[in-house]
C-alpha positions as CSV (number, residue, x, y, z in Angstrom):
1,X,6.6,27.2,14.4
2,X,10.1,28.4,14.0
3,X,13.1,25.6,14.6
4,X,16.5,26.5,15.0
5,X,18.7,26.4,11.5
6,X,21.0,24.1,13.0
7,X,18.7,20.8,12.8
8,X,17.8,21.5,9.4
9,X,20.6,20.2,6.2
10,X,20.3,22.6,4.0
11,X,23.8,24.0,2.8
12,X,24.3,22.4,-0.1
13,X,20.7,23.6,-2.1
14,X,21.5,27.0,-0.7
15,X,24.7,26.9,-1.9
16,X,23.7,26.1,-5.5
17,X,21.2,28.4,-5.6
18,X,22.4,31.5,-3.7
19,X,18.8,31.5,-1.9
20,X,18.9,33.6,1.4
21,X,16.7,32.4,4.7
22,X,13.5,34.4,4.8
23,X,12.2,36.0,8.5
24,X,9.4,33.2,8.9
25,X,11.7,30.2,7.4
26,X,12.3,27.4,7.8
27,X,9.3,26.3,9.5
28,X,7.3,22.8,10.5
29,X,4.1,21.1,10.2
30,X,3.6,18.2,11.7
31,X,0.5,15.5,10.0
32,X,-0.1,11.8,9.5
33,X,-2.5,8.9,8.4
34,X,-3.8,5.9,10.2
35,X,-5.2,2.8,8.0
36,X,-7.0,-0.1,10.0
37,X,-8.0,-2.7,8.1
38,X,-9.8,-6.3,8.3
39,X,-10.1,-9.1,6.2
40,X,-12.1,-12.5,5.8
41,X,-11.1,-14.8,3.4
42,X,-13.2,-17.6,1.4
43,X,-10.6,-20.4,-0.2
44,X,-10.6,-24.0,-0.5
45,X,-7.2,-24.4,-2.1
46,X,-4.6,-22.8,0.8
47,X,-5.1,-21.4,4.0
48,X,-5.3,-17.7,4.1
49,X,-5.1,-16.0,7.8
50,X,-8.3,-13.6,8.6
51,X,-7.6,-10.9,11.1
52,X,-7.2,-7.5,11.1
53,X,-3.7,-5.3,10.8
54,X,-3.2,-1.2,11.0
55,X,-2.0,-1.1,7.2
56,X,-0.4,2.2,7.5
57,X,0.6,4.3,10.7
58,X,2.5,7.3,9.0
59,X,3.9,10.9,10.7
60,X,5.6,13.5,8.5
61,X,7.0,17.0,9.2
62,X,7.0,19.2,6.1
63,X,7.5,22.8,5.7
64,X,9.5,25.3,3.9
65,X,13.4,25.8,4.1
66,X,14.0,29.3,2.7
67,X,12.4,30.9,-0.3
68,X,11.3,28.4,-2.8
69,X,12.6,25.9,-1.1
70,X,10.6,22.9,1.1
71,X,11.3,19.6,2.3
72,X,8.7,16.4,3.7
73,X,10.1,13.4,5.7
74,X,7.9,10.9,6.3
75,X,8.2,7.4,8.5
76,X,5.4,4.2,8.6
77,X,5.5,2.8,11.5
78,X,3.4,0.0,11.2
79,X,4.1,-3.6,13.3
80,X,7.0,-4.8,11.0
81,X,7.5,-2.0,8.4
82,X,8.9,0.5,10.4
83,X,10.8,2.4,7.7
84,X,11.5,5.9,6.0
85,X,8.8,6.6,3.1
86,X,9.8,9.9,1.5
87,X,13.0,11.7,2.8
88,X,13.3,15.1,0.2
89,X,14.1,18.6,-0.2
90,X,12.7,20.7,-3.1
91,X,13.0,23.9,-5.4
92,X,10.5,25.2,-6.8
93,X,11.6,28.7,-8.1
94,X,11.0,28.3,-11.9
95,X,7.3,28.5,-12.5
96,X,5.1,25.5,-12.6
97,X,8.6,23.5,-12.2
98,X,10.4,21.9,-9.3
99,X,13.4,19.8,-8.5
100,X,13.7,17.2,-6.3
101,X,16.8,15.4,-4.3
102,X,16.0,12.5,-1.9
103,X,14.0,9.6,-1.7
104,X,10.7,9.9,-3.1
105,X,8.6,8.3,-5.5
106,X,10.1,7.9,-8.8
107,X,7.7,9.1,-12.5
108,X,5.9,5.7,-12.5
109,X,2.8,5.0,-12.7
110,X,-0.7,6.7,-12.3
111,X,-1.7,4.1,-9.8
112,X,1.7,4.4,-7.9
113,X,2.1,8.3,-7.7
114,X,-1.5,8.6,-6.0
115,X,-1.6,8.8,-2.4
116,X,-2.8,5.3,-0.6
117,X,-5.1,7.6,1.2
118,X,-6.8,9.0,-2.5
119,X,-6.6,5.6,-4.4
120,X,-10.1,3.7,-5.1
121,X,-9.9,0.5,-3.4
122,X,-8.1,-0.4,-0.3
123,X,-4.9,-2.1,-2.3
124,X,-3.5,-1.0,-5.3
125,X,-3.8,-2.9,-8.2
126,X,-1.3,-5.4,-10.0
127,X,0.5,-3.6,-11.9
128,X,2.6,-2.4,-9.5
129,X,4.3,-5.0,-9.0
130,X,6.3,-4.3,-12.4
131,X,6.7,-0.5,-10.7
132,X,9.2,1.2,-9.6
133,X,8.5,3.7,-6.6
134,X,10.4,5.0,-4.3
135,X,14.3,5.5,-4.5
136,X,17.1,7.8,-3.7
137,X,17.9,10.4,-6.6
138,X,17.4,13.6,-7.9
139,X,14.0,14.6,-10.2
140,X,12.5,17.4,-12.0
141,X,9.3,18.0,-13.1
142,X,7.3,20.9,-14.7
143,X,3.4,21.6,-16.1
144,X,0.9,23.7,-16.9
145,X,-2.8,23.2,-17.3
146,X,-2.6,20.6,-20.3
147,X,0.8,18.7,-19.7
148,X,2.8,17.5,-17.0
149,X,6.3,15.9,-17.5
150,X,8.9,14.4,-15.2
151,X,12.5,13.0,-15.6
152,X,14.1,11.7,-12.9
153,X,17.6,9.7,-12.1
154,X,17.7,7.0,-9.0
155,X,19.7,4.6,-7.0
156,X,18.9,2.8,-4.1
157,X,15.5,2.6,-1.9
158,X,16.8,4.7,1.6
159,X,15.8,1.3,3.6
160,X,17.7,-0.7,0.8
161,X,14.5,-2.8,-0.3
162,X,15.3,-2.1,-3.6
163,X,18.3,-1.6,-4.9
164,X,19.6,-0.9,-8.4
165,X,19.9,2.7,-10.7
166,X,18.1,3.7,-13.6
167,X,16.3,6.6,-15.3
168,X,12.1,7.0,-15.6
169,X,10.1,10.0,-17.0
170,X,6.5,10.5,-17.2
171,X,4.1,12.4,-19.8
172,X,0.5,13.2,-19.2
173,X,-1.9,15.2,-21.6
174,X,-5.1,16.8,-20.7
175,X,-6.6,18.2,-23.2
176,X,-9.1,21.1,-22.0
177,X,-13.3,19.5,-22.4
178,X,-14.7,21.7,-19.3
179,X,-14.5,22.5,-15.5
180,X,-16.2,19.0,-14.8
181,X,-14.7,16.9,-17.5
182,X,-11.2,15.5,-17.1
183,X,-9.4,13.6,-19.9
184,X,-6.1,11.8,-19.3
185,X,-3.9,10.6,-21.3
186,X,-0.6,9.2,-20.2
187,X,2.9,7.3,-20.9
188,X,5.8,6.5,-18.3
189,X,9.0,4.4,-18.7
190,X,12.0,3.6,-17.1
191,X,15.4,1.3,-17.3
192,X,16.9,-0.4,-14.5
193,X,19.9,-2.0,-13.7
194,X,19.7,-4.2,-10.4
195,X,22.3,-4.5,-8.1
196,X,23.1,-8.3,-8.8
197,X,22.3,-10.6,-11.1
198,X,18.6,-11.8,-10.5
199,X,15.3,-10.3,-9.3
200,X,12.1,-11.5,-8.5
201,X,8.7,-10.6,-9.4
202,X,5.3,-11.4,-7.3
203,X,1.9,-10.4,-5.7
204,X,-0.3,-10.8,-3.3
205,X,-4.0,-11.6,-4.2
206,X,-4.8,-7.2,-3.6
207,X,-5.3,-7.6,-0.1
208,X,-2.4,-7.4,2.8
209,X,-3.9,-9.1,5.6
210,X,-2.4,-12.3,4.5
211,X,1.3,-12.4,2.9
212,X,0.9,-15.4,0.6
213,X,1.4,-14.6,-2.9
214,X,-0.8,-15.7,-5.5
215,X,1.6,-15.5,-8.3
216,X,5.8,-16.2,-8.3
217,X,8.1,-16.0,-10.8
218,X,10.7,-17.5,-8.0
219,X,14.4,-15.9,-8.7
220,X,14.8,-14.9,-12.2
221,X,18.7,-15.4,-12.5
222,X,21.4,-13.9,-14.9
223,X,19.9,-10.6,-15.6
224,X,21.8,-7.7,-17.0
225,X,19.1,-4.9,-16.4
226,X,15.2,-4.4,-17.3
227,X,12.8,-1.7,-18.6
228,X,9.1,-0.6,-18.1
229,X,6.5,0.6,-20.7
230,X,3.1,1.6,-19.3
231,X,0.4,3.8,-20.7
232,X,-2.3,5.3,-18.6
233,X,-5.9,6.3,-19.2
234,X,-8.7,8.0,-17.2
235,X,-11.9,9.9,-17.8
236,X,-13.7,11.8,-15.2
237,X,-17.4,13.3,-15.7
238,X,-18.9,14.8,-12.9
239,X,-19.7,11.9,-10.7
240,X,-18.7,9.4,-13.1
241,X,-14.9,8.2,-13.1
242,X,-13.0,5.6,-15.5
243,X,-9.5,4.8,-15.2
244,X,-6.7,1.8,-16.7
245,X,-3.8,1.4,-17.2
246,X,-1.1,-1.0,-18.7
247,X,2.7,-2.4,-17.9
248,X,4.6,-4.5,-19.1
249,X,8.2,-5.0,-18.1
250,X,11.2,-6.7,-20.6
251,X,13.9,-8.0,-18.3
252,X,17.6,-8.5,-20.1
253,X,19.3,-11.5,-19.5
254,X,23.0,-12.6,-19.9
255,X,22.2,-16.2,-19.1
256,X,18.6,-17.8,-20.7
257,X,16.2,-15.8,-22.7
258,X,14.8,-12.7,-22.3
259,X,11.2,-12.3,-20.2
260,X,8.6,-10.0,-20.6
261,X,5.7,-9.5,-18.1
262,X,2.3,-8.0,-18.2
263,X,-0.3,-6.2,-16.1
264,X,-3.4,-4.2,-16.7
265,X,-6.2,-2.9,-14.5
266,X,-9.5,-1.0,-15.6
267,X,-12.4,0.1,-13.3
268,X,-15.1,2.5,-12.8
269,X,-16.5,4.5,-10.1
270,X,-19.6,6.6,-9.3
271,X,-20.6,9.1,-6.5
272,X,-23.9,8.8,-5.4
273,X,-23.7,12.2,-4.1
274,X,-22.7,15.4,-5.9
275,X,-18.8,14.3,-5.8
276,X,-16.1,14.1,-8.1
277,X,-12.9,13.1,-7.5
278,X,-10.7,15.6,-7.8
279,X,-7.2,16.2,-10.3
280,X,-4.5,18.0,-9.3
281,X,-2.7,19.2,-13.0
282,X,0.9,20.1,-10.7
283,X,0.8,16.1,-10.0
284,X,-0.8,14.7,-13.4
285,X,-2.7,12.4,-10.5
286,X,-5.7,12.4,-7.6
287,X,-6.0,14.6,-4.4
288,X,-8.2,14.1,-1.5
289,X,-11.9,14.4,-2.0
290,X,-13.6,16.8,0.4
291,X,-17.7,15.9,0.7
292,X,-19.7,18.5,-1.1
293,X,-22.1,18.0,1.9
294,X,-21.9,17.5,5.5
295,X,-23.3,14.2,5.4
296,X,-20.5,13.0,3.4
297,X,-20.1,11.4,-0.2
298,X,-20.6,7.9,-1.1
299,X,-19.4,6.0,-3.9
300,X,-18.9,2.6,-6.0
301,X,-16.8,1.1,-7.8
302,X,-15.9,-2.0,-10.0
303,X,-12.4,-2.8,-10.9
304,X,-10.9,-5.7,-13.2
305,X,-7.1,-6.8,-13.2
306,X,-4.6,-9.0,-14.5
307,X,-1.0,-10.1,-14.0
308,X,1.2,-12.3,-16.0
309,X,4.2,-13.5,-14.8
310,X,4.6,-16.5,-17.2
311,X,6.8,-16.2,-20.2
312,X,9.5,-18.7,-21.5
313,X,10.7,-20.9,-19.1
314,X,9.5,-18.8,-16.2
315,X,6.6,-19.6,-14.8
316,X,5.2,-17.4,-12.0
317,X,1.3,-17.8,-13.2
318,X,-1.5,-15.1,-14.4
319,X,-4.0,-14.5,-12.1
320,X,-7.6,-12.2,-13.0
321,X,-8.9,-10.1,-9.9
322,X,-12.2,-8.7,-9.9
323,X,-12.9,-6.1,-7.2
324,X,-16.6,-4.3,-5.8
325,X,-16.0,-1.9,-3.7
326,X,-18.3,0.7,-1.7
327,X,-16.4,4.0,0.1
328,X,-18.0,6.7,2.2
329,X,-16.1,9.8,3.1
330,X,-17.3,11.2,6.1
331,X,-15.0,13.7,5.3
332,X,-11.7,15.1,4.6
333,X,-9.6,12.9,7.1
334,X,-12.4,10.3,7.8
335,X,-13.1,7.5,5.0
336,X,-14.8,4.2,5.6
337,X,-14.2,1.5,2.7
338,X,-15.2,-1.8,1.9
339,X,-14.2,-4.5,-0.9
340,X,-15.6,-7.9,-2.0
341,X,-12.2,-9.7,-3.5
342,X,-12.8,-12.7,-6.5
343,X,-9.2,-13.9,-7.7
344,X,-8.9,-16.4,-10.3
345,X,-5.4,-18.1,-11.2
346,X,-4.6,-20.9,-13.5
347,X,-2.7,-24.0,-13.1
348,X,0.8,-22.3,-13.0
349,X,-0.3,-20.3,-10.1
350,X,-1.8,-23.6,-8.8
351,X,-5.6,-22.8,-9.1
352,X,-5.5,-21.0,-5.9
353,X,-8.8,-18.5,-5.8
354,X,-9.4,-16.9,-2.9
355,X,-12.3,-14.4,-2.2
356,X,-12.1,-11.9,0.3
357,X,-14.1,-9.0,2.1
358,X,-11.8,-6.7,3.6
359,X,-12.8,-3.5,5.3
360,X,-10.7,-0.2,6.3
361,X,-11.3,2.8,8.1
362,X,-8.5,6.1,6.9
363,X,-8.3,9.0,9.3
364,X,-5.7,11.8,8.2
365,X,-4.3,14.4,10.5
């Protein structure tokens, strides 16, 4: 579908780059994802609200600008989060490279930079809490079949949920084992100065329904700026997947001592069907599964957690999350999942262990 040039801000990349508007540019698609979800919780310690929410109701236009040049804005407008997700225009003219300016998701994590409609279990796990992701900036990445490395410069979140500036950069290494074997083999950072003087670090117990969290460090005052180590792992054989990872995050203070907080996650999945999930090496990360059959693919899945948010004279609390869950892909756009919830937190965090079953249904379009 052709749109005129007018509603399209694009003079400054084609300036830079001298790149001249092809006959069938620019161009629109238009695509989206609904996530419906319900939960049941199981606590004796607070009160957690059952009920059911839509997690996620997203619409994007993408498409191409000129030559070599493409650009994805993307809005959620679910009840009371109505907000711009990614916001970008890219280059891509140097081979198995591109360059990106806009908001998008920053080199974090493994667990961050796959799509909520490709990850696992229905929430992400704790880590991410210690993770930076989206911002405004400018990043450039580049890959081939056994590496992928990004660098990328950032300031404020568009909605201005986050703001600060900082660097992260991202390494992943695949070594070559077959066409059904992936190793990986990762390492991200980043440095951070906040926009202020304090932050605050917390989590829900991996479910949304409810927006208690299970572990607080409360404002963490004086700081000067933080930084973020975390190392990623995964192995995939055929049906059989394993993935971890680790963060931990030192936050610089001017005033009291310096804190550092943890986080690590592990799980494992299986297909019961001839599945596997699959990687995408331009991304160093998880696409969507398509079934292998027209029945669909089924699969389980374990998962382990952990966050820390304890250290010094903070005390947020640790918590321990263990997580069954059962998906079934009835196929490329139509994905039933379901998760059993077990959270454990100690005395800091005030004991509070809830259980939950929560339930969601993902259609893409």
């Amino acid at each position: 579908m052709n749109i005129p040039r007018k509603l399209l801000i694009s003079t400054i990349p084609f300036l830079l780059f001298g790149q001249a508007l092809a006959q069938d540019t620019p161009n629109l698609e238009f695509g989206g994802r609904l996530q419906g979800d319900m939960t049941n919780y199981d606590n004796d310690k607070f009160q957690y609200t059952d009920g059911s929410e839509l997690r996620r109701a997203r619409l994007f236009i993408r498409g191409d600008l000129a030559e070599n040049w493409d650009y994805k804005l993307q809005f959620d407008f679910a009840p009371d989060n109505t907000e711009l997700k990614d916001g970008y225009i890219r280059y891509s003219g140097i081979k198995n490279s591109r360059i990106t300016f806009g908001n998008f998701k920053q080199f974090s994590s493994l667990e961050d930079l796959t799509s909520s409609n490709n990850i696992t279990f229905t929430e992400r796990a704790l880590p991410i809490s210690l993770v930076t992701s989206r911002r405004m900036g400018i990043g450039y990445q580049t890959w081939n079949d056994s590496f992928n490395f990004g660098i990328s410069a950032f300031g404020n979140e568009a909605n201005n949920k986050a703001r600060g500036s900082g660097v992260a950069t991202r390494f992943a290494y695949r070594p070559q084992l077959g066409d059904d074997i992936v190793l990986h083999l990762g390492i991200n950072a980043a440095w951070e100065e906040p926009d202020g003087d304090s932050v605050r670090r917390r989590e829900r117990p991996e479910s949304h329904q409810d927006s208690h969290r299970i572990v607080d460090t409360g404002t963490i005052s004086g700081v000067d700026s933080f930084n973020k180590i975390g190392l990623e792992g995964v192995y995939v054989n055929g049906r059989f997947s394993a993935q971890s990872e680790f963060v931990r995050q030192d936050i610089q203070r001017d005033i009291g001592s310096d804190v550092s907080l943890d986080s690590y996650y592990a799980y494992v999945s299986y297909f019961l069907t001839d599945d596997s999930r699959p990687y995408s090496s331009s991304n160093a990360g998880f696409g969507t599964l398509t079934p292998s059959s027209e029945k669909g693919a089924w699969e389980i899945a374990a998962r382990v957690s952990n966050l820390d948010l304890t250290d010094g004279n903070i005390a947020g609390g640790e918590v321990d999350i263990i997580t069954i869950g059962l998906n079934y892909y009835m196929n490329k756009d139509l994905r039933f999942t379901a998760n059993y919830i077990m959270a454990d937190s100690d005395k800091v965090a005030g004991n509070d262990d809830p259980n939950a079953i929560q339930l969601r249904i993902r259609y893409t379009f």
